[in-house]
ZAMAR-139799 format. One record per residue (C-alpha): residue number from 0; residue in three letters; x, y, z. Coordinates in nm, 3 decimals. Example, Ala and Ser with C-alpha at 12.3 -4.5 7.8 and 13.67 -1.06 7.14 Angstrom:
<sites>
0 ALA 1.230 -0.450 0.780
1 SER 1.367 -0.106 0.714
</sites>
This chain:
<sites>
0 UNK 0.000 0.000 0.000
1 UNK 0.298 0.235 -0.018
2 UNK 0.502 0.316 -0.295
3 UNK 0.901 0.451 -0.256
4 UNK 1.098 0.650 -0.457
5 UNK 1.435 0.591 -0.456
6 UNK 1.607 0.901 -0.693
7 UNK 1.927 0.904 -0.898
8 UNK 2.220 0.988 -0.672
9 UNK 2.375 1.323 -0.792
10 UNK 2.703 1.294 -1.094
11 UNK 2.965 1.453 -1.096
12 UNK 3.293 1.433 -1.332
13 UNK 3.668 1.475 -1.262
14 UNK 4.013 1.353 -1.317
15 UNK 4.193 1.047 -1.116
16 UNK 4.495 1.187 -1.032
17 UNK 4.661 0.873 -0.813
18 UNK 4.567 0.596 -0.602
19 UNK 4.713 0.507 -0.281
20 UNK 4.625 0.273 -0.045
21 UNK 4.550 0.242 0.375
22 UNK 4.553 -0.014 0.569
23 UNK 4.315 -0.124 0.848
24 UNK 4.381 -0.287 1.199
25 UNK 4.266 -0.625 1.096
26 UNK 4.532 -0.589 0.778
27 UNK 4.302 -0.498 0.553
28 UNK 4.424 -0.295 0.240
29 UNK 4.208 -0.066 0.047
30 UNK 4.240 0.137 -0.276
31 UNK 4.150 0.490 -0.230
32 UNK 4.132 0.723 -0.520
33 UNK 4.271 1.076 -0.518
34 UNK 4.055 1.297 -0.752
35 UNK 4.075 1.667 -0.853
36 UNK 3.840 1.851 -0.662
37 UNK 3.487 1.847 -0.754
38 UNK 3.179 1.986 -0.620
39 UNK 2.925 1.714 -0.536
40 UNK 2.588 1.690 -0.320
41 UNK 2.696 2.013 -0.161
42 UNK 3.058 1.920 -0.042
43 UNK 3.402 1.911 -0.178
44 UNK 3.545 1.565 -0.306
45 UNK 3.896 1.514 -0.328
46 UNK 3.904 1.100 -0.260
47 UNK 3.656 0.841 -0.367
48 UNK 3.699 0.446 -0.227
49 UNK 3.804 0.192 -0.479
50 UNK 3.707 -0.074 -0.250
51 UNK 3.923 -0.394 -0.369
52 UNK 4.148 -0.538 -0.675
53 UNK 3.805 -0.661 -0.827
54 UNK 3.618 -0.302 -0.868
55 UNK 3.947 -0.142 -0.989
56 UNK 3.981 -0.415 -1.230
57 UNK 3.612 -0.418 -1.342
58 UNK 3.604 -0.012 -1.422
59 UNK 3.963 -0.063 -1.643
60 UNK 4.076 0.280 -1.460
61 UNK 4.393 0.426 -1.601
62 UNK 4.566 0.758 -1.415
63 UNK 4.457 1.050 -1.561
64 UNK 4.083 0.892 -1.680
65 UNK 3.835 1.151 -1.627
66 UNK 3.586 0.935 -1.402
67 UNK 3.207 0.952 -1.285
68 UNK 3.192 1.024 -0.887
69 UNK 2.891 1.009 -0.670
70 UNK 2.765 0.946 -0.266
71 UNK 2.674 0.606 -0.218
72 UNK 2.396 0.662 0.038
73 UNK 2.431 1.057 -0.004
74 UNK 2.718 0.991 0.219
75 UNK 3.061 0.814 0.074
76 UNK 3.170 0.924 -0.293
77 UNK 3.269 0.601 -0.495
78 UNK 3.378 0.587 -0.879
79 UNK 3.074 0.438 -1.081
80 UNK 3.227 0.486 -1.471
81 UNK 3.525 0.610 -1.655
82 UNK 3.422 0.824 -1.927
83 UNK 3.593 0.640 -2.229
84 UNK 3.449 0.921 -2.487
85 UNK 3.757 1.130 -2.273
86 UNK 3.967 0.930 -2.289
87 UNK 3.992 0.900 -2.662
88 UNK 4.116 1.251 -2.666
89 UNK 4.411 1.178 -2.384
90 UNK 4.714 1.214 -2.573
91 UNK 4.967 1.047 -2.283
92 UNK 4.680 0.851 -2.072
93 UNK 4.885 0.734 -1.741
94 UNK 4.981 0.355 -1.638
95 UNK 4.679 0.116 -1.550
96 UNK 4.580 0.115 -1.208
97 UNK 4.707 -0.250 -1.099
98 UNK 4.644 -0.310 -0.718
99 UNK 4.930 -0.308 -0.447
100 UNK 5.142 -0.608 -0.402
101 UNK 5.320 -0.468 -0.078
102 UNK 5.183 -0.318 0.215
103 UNK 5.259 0.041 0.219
104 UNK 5.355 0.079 0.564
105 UNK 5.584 -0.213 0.649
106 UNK 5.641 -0.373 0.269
107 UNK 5.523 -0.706 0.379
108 UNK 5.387 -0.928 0.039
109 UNK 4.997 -0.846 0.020
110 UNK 4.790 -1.171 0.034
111 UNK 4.425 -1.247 -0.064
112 UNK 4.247 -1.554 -0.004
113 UNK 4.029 -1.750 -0.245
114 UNK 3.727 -1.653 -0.072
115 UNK 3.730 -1.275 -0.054
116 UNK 3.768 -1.006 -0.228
117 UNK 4.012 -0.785 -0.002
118 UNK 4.448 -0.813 -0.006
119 UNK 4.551 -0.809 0.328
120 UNK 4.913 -0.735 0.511
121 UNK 4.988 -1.040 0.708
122 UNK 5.259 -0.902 0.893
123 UNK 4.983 -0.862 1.173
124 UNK 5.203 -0.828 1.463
125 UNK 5.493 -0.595 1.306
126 UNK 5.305 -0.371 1.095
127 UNK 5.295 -0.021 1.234
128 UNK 4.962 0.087 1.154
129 UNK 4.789 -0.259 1.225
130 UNK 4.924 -0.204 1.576
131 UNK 4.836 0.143 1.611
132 UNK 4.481 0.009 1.475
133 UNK 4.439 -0.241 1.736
134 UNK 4.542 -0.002 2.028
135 UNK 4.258 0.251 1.870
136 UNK 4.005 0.006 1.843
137 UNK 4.075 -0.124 2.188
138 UNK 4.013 0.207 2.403
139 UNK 3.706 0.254 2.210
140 UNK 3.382 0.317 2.425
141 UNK 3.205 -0.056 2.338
142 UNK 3.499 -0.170 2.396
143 UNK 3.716 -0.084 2.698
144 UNK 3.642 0.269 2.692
145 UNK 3.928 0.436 2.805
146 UNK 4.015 0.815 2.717
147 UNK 4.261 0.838 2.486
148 UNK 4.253 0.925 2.113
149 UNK 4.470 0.860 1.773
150 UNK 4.736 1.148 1.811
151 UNK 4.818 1.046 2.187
152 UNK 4.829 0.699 2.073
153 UNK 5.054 0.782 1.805
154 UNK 5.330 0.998 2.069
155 UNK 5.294 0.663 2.308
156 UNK 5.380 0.442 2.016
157 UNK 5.664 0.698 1.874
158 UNK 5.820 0.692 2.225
159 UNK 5.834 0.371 2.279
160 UNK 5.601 0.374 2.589
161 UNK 5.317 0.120 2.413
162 UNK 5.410 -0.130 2.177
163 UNK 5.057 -0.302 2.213
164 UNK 4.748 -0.262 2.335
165 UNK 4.840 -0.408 2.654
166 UNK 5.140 -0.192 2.761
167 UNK 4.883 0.073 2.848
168 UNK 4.875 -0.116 3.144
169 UNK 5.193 -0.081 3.247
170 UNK 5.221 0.335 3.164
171 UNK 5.395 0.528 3.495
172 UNK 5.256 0.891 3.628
173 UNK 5.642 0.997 3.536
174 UNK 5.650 0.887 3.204
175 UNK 5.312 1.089 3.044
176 UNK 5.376 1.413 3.224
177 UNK 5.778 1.418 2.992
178 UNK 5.569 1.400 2.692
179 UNK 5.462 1.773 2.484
180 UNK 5.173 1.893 2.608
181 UNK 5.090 1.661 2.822
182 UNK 5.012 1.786 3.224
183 UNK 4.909 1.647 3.553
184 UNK 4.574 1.638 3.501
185 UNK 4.559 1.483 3.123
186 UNK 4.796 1.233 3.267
187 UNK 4.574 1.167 3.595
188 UNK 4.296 1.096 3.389
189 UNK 4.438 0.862 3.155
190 UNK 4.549 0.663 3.420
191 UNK 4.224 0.649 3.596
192 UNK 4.042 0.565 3.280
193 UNK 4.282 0.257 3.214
194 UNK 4.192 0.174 3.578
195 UNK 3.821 0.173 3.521
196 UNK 3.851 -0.044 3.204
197 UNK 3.971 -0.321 3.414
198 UNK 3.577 -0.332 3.500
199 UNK 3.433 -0.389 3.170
200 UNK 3.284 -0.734 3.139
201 UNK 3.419 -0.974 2.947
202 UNK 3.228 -0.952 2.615
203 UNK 3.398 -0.591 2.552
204 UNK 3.734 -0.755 2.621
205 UNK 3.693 -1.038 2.339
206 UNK 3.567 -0.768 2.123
207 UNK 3.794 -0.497 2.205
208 UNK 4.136 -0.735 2.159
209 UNK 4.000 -0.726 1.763
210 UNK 4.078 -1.069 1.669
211 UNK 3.902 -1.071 1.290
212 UNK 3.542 -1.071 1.260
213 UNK 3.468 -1.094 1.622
214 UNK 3.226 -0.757 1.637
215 UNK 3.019 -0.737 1.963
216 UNK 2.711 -0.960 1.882
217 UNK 2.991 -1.260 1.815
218 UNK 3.171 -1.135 2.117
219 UNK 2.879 -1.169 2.335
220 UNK 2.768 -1.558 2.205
221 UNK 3.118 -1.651 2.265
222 UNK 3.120 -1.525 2.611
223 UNK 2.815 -1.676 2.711
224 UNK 2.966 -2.025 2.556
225 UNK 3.271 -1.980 2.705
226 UNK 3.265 -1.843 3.030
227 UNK 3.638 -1.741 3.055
228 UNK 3.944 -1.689 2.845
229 UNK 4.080 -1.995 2.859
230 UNK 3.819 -2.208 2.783
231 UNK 3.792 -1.979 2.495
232 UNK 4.216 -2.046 2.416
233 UNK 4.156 -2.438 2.441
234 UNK 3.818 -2.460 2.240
235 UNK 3.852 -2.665 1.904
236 UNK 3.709 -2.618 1.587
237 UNK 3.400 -2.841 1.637
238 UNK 3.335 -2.704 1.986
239 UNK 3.349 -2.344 1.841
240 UNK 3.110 -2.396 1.528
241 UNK 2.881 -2.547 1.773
242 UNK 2.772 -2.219 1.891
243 UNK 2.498 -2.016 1.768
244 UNK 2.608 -1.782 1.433
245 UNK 2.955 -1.958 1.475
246 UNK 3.047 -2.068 1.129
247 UNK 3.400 -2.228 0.964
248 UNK 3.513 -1.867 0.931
249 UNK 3.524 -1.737 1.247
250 UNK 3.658 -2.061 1.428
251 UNK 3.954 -2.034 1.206
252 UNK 4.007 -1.662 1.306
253 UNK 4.009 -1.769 1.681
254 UNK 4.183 -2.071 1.614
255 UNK 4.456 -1.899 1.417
256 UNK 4.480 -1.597 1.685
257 UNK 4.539 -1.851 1.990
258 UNK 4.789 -2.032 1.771
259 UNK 5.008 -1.724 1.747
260 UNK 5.211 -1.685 2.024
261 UNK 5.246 -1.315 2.039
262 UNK 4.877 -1.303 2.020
263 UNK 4.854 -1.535 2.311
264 UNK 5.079 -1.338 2.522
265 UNK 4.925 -1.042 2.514
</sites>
């Protein structure tokens, strides 16, 4: 008895000037394309996701292609066409745009597996900006809520003071109040919010140490399944995909995680 109208999402055209590519906490790598400035639903666009090796691949983009942008959702600008009509008239078109096959931070060998459609960086536990990834995902505030954000992160990280998330922990009065612009008070507080997150129950904890694809909902069925950490360590695969919205996937993840020994350290 109703009828919806969903309406063309607003065009707009510009050059791709380069592509680089970021990486995530969990590894993940993803193309991101840098555009010449456009005006588009009311805001300025300068970068448009490229998502994975199989979109680039599928809109043939070359440097220099003038390209089709527009807000998936209204909200995040994605390339939907090259226009080839321009491209006819490119005297010197740029290189193809061929994915990554090194991580740009640490210049580990990209992987993908057969199943998905995302290169990852599977230097997981020396890769600066997977670390730096976890420890920002950890303090979050569904996970162990503490106050602390990105650039603070970063100085702790730069100094030395935190190589994980874990070393928080172990962070002295003495050693915050050396850093710039940090005081008695912003240091008190830290503290005392890394205190208080020792009182978050245990769901938040398997979901804030950001072992891959455990999100809060998995988090919470396997807390309830297994009461404490170690149980959780020990479980094996057929004990794991016995629980509710536990599939093959996940169990590896957990498996694979508890295998590592770093991982299983901190």
């Amino acid at each position: 008895w109703c009828i919806a109208f969903k309406f063309n999402a607003e065009q707009a055209i510009t050059r791709l000037e380069s592509v680089t590519y970021h990486v995530g906490r969990t590894g993940a790598v993803t193309p991101v394309a840098n555009l010449e400035a456009v005006q588009l639903s009311g805001t300025t666009v300068k970068r448009a996701s490229l998502y994975n090796e199989d979109a680039i691949n599928s809109l043939d983009l070359h440097i220099g292609d003038m390209v089709y942008v527009e807000k998936g959702g209204e909200i995040i600008p994605k390339i939907t066409a090259v226009d080839m009509k321009a491209r006819e008239k490119v005297f010197m078109l740029g290189d193809k745009v061929r994915f990554a096959k090194v991580c740009p931070d640490c210049g580990s060998t990209l992987i993908r597996n057969e199943d998905e459609a995302v290169h990852y960086c599977p230097n997981s536990d020396g890769c600066p900006t997977q670390i730096k990834g976890r420890i920002e995902h950890f303090v979050t505030r569904k996970a162990m809520n503490i106050t602390i954000g990105p650039e603070s992160i970063n100085l702790l990280y730069e100094k030395e003071l935190i190589k994980d998330a874990s070393d928080l922990y172990d962070l002295q009065f003495e050693d915050l109040i050396k850093l710039d612009r940090w005081g008695e008070t912003s240091a008190r507080n830290l503290l005392k919010s890394i205190e208080l997150s020792k009182t978050v129950p245990y769901e938040r904890v398997l979901h804030a140490i950001g072992i891959r694809f455990i999100g809060e909902t998995v988090a919470q069925k396997l807390a309830q399944a297994f009461p404490n950490i170690d149980l959780l360590c020990q479980a094996s695969f057929e004990q794991l995909t016995a629980v509710d919205e536990i599939g093959d996937r996940i169990a590896n993840s957990l498996i694979n995680y508890f295998e590592n020994p770093k991982f299983k350290e901190f």
